[in-house]
Backbone bond lengths (Angstrom), bond angles and torsions (degrees), N, CA, C in turn:
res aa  C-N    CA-C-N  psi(-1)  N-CA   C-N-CA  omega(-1)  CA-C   N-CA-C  phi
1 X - - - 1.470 - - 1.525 110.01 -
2 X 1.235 113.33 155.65 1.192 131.99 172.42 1.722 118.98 64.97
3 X 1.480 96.79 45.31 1.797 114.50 170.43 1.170 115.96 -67.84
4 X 1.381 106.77 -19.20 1.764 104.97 -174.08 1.268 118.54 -142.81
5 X 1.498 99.45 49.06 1.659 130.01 -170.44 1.251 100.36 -77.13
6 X 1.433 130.62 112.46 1.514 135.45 170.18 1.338 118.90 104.54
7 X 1.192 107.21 5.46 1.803 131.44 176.03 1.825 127.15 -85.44
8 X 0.993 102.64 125.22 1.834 103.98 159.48 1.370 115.76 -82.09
9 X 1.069 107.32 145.36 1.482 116.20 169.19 1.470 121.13 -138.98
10 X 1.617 120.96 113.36 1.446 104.92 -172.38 1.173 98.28 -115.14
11 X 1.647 120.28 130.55 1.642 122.94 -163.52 1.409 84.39 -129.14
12 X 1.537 97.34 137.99 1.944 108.03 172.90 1.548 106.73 -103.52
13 X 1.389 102.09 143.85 1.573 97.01 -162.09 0.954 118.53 62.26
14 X 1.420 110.42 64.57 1.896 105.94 171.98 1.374 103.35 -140.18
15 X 1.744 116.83 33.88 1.483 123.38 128.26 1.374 130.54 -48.77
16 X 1.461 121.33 -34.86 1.416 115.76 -170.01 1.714 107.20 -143.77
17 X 1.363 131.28 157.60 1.557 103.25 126.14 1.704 91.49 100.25
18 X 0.527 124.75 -142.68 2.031 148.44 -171.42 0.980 90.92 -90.02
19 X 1.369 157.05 -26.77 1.595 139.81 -156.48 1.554 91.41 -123.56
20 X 1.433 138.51 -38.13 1.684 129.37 154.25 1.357 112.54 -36.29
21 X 1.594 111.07 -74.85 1.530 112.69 178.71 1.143 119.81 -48.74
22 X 1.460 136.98 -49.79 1.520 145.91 144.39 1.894 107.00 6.66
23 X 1.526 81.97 -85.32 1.709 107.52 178.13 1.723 109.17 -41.80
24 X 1.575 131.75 -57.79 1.228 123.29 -152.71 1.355 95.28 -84.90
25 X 1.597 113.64 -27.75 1.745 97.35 -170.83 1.647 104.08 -70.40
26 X 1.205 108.02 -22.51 1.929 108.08 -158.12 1.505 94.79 -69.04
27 X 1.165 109.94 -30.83 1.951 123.97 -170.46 1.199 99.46 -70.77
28 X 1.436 127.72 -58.19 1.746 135.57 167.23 1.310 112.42 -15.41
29 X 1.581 91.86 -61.14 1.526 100.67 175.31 1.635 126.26 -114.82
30 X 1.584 78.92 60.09 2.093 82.70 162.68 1.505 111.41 87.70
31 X 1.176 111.95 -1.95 1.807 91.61 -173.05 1.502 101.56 -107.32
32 X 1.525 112.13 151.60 1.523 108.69 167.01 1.916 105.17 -100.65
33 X 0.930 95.02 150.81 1.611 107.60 -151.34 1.612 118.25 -108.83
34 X 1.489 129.49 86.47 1.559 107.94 178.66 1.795 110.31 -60.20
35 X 1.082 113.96 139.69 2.078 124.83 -176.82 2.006 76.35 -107.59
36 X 1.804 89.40 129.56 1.788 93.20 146.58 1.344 106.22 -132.53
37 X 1.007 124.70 -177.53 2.034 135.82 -170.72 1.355 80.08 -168.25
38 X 1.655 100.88 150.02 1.267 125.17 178.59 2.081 93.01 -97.11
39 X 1.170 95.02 -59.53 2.056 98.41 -173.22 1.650 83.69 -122.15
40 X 1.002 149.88 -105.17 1.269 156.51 -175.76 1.743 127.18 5.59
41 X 1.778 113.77 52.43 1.080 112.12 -129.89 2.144 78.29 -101.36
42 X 0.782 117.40 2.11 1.486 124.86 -167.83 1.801 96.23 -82.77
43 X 1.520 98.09 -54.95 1.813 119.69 -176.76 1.534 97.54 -58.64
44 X 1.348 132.82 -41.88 1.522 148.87 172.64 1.621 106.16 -44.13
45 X 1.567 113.64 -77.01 1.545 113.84 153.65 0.843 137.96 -26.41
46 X 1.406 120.38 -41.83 1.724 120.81 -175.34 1.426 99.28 -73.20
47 X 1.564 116.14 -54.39 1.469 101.99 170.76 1.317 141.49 -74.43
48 X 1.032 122.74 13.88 1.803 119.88 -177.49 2.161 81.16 -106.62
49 X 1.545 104.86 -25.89 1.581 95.06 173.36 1.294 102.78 -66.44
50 X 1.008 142.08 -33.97 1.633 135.58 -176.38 1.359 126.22 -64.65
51 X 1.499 87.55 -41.05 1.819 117.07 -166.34 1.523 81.58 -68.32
52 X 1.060 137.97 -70.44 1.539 130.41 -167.83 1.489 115.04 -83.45
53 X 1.215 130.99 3.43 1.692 132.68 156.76 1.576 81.93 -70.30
54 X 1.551 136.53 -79.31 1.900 121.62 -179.77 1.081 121.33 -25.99
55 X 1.450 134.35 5.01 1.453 139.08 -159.31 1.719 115.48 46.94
56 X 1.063 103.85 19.04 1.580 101.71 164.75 1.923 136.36 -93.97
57 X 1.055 105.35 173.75 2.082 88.17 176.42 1.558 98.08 -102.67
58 X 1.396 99.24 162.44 1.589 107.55 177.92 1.446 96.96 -145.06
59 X 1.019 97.35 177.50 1.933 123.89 176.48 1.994 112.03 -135.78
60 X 1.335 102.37 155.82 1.131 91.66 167.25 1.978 106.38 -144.20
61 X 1.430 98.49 128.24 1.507 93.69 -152.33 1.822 77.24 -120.57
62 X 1.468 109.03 154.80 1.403 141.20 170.18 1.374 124.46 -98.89
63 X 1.118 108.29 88.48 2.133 103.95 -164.68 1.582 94.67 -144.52
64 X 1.545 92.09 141.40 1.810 120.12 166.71 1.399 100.02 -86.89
65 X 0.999 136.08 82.64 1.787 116.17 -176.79 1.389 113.93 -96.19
66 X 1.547 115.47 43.31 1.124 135.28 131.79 1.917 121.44 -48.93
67 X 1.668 88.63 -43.23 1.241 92.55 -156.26 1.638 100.06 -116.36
68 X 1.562 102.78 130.08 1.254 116.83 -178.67 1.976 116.39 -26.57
69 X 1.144 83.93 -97.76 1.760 102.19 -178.01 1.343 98.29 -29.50
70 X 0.995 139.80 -59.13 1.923 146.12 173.33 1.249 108.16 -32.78
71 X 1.696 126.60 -56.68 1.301 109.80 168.21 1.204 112.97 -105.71
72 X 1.222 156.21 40.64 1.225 139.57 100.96 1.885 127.41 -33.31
73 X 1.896 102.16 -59.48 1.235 109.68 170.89 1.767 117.75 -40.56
74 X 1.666 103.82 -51.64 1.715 93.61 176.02 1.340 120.48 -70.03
75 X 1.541 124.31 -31.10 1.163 107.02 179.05 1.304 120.14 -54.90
76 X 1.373 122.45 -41.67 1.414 139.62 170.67 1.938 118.65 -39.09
77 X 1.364 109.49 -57.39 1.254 115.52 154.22 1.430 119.43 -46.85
78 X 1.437 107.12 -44.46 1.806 89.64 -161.46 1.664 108.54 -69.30
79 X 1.416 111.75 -40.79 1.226 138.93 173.30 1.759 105.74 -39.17
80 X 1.184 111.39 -54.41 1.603 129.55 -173.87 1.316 96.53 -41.50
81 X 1.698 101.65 -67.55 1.458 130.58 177.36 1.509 140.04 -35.33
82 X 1.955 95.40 -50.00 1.379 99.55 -171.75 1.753 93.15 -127.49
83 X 1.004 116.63 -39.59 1.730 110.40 170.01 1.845 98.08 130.08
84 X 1.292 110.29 -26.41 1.474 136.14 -178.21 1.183 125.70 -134.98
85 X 1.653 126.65 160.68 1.405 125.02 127.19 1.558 99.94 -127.27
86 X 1.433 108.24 133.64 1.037 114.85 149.26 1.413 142.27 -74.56
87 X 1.043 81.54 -47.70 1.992 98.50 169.53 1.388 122.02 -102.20
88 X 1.646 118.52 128.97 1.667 115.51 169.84 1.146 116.73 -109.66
89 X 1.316 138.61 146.61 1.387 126.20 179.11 1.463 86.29 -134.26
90 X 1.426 110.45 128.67 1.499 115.48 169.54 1.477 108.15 -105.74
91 X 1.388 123.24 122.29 0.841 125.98 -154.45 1.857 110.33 -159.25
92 X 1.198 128.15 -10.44 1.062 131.00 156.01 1.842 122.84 -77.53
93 X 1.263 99.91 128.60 1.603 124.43 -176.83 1.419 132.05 -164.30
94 X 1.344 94.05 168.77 2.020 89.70 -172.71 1.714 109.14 -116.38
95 X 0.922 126.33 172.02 1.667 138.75 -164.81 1.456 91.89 -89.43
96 X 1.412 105.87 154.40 1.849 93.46 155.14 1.563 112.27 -83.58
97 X 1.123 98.93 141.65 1.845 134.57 -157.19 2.347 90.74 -70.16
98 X 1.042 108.86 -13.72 1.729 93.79 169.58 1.818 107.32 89.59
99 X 1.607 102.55 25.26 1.466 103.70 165.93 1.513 120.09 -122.17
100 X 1.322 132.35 123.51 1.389 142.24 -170.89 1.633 96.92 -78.68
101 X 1.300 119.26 135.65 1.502 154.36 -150.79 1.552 94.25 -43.11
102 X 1.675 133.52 -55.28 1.226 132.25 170.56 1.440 146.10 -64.58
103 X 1.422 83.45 -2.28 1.774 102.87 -174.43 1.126 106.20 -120.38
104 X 1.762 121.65 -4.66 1.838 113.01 179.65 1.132 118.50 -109.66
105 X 1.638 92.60 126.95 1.218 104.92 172.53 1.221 144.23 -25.32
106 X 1.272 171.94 -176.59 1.568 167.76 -172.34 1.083 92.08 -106.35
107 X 1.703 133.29 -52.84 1.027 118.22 -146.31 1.959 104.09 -92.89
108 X 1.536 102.60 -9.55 1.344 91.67 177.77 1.460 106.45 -81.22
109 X 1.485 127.65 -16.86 1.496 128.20 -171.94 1.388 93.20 -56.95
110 X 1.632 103.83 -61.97 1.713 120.95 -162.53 1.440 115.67 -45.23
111 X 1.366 104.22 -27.82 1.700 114.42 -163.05 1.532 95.40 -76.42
112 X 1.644 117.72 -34.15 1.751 108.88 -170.02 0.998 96.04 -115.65
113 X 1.227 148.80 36.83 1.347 145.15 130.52 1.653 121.58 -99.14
114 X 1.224 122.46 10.17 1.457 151.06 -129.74 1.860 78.40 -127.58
115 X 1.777 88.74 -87.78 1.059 101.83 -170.76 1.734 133.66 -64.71
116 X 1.528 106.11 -44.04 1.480 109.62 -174.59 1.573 107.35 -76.55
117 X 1.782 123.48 -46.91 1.296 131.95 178.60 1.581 116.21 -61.28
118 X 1.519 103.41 -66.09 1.456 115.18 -150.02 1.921 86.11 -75.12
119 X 1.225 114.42 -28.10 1.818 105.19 -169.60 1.091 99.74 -72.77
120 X 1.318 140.49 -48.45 1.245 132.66 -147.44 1.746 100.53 -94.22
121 X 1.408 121.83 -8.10 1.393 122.68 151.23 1.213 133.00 -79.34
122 X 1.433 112.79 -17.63 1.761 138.16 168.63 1.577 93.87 -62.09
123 X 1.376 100.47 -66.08 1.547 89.43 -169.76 1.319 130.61 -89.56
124 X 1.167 122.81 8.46 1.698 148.84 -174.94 1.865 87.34 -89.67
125 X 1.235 106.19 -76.12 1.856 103.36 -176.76 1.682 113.92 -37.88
126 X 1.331 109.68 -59.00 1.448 115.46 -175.31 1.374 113.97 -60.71
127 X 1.523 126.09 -44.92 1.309 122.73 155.88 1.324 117.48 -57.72
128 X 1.132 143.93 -2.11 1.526 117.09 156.58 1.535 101.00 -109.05
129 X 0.737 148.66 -22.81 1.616 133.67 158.28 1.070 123.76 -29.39
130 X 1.763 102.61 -50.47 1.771 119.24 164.23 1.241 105.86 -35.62
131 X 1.291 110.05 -74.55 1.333 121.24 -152.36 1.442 122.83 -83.04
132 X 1.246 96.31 -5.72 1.870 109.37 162.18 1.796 107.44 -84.56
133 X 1.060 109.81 -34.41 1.209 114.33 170.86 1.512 135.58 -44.53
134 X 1.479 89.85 -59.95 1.205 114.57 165.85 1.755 135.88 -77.35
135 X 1.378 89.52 -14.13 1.613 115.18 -175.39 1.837 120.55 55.55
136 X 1.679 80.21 50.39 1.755 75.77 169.78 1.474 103.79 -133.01
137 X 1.824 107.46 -169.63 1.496 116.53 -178.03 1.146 84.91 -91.06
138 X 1.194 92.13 171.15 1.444 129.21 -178.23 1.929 110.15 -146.70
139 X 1.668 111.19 175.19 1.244 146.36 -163.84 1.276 110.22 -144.79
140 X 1.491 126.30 117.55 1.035 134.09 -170.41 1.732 96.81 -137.24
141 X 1.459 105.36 112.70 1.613 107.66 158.13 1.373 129.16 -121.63
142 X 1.407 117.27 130.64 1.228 119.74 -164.23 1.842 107.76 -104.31
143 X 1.167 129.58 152.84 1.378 130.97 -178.46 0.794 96.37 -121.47
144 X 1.674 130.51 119.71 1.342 127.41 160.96 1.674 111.69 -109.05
145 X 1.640 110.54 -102.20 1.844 97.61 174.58 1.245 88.35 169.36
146 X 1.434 129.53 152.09 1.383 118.22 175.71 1.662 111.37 -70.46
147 X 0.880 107.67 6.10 1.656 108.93 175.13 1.353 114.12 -94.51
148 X 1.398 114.20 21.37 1.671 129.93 131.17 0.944 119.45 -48.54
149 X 1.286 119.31 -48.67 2.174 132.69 -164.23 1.611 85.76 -106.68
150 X 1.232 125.61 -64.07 1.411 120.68 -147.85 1.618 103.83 -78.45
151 X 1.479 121.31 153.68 1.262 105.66 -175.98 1.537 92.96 -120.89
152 X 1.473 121.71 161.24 1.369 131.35 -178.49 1.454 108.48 -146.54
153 X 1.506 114.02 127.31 0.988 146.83 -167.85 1.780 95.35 -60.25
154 X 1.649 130.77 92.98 1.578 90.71 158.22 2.049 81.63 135.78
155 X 1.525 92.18 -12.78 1.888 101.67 -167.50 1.417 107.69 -140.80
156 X 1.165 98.22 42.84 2.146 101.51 174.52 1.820 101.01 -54.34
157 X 1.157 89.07 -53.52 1.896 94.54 -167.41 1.616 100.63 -47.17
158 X 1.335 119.23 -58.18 1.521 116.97 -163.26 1.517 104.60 -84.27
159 X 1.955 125.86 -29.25 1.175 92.37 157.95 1.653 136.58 -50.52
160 X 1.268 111.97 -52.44 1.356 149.77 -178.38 1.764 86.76 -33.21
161 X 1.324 117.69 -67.55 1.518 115.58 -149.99 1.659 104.63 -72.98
162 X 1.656 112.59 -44.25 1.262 110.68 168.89 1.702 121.66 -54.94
163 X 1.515 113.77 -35.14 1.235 116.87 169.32 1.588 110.51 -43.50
164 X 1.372 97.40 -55.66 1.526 92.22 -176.94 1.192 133.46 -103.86
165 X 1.471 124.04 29.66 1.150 133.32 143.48 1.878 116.82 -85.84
166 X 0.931 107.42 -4.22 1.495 106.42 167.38 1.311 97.59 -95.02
167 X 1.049 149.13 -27.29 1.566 136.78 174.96 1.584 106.51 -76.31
168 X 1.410 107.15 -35.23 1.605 107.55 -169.75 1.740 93.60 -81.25
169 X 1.324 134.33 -14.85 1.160 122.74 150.67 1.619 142.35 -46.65
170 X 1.566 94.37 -49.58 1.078 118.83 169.66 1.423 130.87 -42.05
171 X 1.621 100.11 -59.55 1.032 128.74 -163.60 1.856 105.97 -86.63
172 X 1.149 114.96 -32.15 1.867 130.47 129.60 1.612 101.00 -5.42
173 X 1.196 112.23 -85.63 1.602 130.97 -116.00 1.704 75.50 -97.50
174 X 1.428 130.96 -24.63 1.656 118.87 -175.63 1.448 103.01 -88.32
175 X 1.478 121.13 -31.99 1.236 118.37 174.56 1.681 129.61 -77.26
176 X 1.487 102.14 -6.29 1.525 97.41 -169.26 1.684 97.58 -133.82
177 X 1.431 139.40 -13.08 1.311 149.41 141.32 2.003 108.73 8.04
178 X 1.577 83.02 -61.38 2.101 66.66 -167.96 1.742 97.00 -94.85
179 X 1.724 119.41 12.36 1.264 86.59 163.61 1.480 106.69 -117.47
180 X 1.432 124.56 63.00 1.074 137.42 168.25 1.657 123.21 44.39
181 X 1.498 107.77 34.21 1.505 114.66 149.74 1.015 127.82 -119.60
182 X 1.327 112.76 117.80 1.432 135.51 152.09 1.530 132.89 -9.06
183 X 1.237 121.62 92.15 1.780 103.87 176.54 1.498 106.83 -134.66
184 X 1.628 99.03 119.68 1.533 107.19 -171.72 1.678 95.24 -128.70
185 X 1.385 132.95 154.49 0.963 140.48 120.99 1.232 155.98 -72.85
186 X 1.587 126.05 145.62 1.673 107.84 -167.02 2.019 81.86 -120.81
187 X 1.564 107.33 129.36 1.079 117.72 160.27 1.296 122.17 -95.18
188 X 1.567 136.99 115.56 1.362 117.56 -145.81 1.761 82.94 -128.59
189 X 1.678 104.21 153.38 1.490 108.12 170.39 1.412 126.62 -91.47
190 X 1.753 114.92 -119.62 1.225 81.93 155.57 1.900 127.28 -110.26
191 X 1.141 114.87 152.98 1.338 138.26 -157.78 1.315 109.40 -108.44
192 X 1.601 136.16 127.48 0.996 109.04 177.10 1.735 119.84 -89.06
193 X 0.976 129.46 95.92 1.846 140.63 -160.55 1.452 97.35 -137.27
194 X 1.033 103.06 158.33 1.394 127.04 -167.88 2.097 98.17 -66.71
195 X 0.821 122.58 -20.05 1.227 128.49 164.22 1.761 114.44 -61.41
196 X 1.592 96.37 -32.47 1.835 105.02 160.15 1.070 108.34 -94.29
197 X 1.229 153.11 51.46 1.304 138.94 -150.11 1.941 115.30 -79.69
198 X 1.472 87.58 -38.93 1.453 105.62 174.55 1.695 112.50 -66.79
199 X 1.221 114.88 -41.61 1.733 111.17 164.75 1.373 123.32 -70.58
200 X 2.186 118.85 -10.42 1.171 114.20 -170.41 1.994 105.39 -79.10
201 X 1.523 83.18 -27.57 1.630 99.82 -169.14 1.528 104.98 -87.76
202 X 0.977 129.50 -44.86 1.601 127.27 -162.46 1.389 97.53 -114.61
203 X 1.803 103.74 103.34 1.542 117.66 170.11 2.156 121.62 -51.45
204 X 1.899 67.49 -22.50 2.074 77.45 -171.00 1.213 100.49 -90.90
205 X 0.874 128.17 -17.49 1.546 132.24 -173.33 2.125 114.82 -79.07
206 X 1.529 89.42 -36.53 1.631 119.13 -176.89 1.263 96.35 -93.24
207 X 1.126 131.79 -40.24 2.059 123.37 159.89 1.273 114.41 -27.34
208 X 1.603 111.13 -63.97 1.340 144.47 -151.16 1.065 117.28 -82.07
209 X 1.510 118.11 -11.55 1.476 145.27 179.31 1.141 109.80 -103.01
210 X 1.420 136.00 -70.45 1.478 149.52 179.60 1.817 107.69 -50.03
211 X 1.333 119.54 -12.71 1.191 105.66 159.30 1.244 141.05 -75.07
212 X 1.481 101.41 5.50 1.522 111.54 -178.37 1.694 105.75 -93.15
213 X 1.220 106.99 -16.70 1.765 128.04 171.82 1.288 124.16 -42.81
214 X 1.075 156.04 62.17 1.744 110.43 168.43 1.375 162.76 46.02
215 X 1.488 75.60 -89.87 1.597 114.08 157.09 1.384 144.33 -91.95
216 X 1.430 79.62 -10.45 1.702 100.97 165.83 1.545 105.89 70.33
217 X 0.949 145.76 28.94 1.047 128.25 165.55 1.522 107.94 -146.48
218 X 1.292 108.21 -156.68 1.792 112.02 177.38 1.454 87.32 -131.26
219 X 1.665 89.07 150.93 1.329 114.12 173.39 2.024 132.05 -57.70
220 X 0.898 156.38 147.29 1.515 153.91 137.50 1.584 114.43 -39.22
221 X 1.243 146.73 143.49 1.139 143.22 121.99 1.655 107.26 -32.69
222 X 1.440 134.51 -56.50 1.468 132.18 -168.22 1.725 101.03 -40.72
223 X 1.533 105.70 -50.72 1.422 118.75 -171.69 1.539 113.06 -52.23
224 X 1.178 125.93 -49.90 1.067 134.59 -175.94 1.893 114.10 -55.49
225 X 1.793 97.18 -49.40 1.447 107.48 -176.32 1.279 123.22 -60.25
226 X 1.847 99.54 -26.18 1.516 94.65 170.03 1.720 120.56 -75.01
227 X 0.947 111.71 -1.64 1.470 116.63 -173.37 1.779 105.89 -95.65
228 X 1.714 99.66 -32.19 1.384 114.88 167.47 1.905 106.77 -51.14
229 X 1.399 107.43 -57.02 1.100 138.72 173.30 1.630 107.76 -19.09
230 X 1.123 99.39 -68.46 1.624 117.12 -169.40 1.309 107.12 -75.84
231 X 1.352 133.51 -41.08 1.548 150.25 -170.08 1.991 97.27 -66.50
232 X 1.445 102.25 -54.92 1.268 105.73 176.50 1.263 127.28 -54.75
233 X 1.553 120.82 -31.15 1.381 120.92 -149.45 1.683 87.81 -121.71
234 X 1.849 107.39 172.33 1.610 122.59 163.76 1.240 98.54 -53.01
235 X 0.999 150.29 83.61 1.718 139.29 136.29 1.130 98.24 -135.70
236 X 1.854 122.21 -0.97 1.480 95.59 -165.08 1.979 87.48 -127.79
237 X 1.388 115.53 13.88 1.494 117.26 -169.42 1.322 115.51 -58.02
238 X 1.308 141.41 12.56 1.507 156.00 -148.44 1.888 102.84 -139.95
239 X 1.334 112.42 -39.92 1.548 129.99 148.81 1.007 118.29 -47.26
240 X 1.678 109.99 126.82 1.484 115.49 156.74 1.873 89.96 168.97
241 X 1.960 75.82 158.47 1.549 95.78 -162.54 1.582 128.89 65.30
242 X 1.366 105.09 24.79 1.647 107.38 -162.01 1.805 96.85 -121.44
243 X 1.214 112.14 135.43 1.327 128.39 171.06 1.996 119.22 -92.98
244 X 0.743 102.26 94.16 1.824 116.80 166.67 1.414 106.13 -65.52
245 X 1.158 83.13 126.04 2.131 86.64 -169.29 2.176 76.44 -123.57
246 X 1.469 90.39 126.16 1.924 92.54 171.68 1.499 84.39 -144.39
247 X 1.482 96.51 114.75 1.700 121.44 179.18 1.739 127.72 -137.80
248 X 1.772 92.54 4.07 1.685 99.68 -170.75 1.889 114.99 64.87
249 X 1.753 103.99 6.15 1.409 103.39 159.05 1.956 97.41 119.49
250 X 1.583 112.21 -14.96 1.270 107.29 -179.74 1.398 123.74 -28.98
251 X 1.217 117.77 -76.13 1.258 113.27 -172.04 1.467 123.48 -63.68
252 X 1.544 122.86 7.27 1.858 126.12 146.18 1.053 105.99 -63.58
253 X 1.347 126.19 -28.43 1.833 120.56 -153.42 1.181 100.39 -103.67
254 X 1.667 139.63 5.14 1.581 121.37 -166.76 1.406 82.55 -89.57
255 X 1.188 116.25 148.32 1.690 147.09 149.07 1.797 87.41 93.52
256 X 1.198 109.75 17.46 1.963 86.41 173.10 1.588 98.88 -73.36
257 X 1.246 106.17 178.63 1.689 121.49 -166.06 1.278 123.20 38.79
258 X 1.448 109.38 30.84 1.761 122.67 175.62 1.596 99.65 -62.11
């Protein structure tokens, strides 16, 4: 306990899902935590209630970080608030919306490239300004999905954006290396979060799915946070530019029985 004793942490999407669990473990260990939700302002509550059941402080901020001025405005608050963040975890995003490349709309492309790409570069820039400012290290975590590597019929936009947030990771971790921030990604499979919503509710449905697994099952959000856990804190200061793929073994198994 207490790896990330004296730390900020501002996690997007940490109303529900991977970015809740995110939030309570970082508090476990020492960090006080800004919570944002885009609509989900109830899921927001439960966690800044958690964040301070850990004996820590929290915030709960309301941002599209799609959109520029929106996260600028929160960074500004959290800062007001806590004086810092040390740690970012980008981690808010949308599914692909269920249209194959000739039939989608512009504006549904725009909406998940809006949100998963352009946000998590909104707030990636402004966090190191901070922290050049101030002249410290920093922690940078990125969420992408194994549907970086894997492709799915029906999700160009959200493959597409996770694709390139593992490059915009990459390309992170060469530019900011000698000034001592951290940029790792966690590629996660499937999870059970409201982003599965249909596997959270229908056990037969999540049977029928998890056989494509390994391990046969679906993942925790808890699971993930501990990996958040390590990415955030000194155990991982030797890290960077590295992608964590946690899938219960998925991506060994694509193309078996070719």
């Amino acid at each position: 306990m207490g790896k990330l004793e004296g730390k900020v942490a501002l996690i997007t999407g940490s109303d529900s899902g991977i970015g809740q669990a995110s939030a309570i473990a970082f508090a476990q260990e020492g960090a006080n935590v800004v919570v944002t939700y885009h609509t989900d302002e109830e899921g927001a509550k439960e966690t800044l209630q958690k964040v301070e059941a850990a004996g820590r402080k929290g915030m709960v901020l309301k941002v599209d970080i799609s959109e520029e001025k929106e996260v600028e405005n929160m960074f500004d608050k959290a800062l007001k608030e806590f004086g810092k963040v040390n740690i970012l975890m980008n981690n808010a995003a949308i599914n692909g919306q269920g249209y194959k490349v000739a039939e989608m709309p512009t504006e549904k492309w725009d909406k998940a490239i809006k949100i998963n790409l352009y946000g998590t570069f909104f707030c990636t820039r402004r966090f190191i300004k901070e922290l050049r400012k101030q002249k410290e290290k920093g922690k940078i975590i990125n969420v992408s999905s194994v549907h970086e590597e894997i492709p799915a019929p029906g999700t160009a936009e959200y493959c597409a954006s996770k694709g390139a947030v593992r490059n915009f990771t990459r390309v992170l971790a060469l530019e900011l290396a000698e000034e001592g921030i951290n940029v790792n990604n966690i590629a996660p499979g499937m999870i059970l979060t409201p982003m599965n919503q249909e596997a959270v509710e229908d056990r037969e449905k999540r049977e029928d799915q998890v056989q494509h697994i390994p391990m046969k099952r679906a993942g925790r959000p808890e699971e993930i946070a501990k990996l958040a856990v390590f990415l955030a804190s000194s155990d991982s200061d030797y890290v960077t530019g590295s992608t964590y793929v946690m899938d219960g073994g998925l991506m060994q198994n694509v193309g078996q029985g070719a």
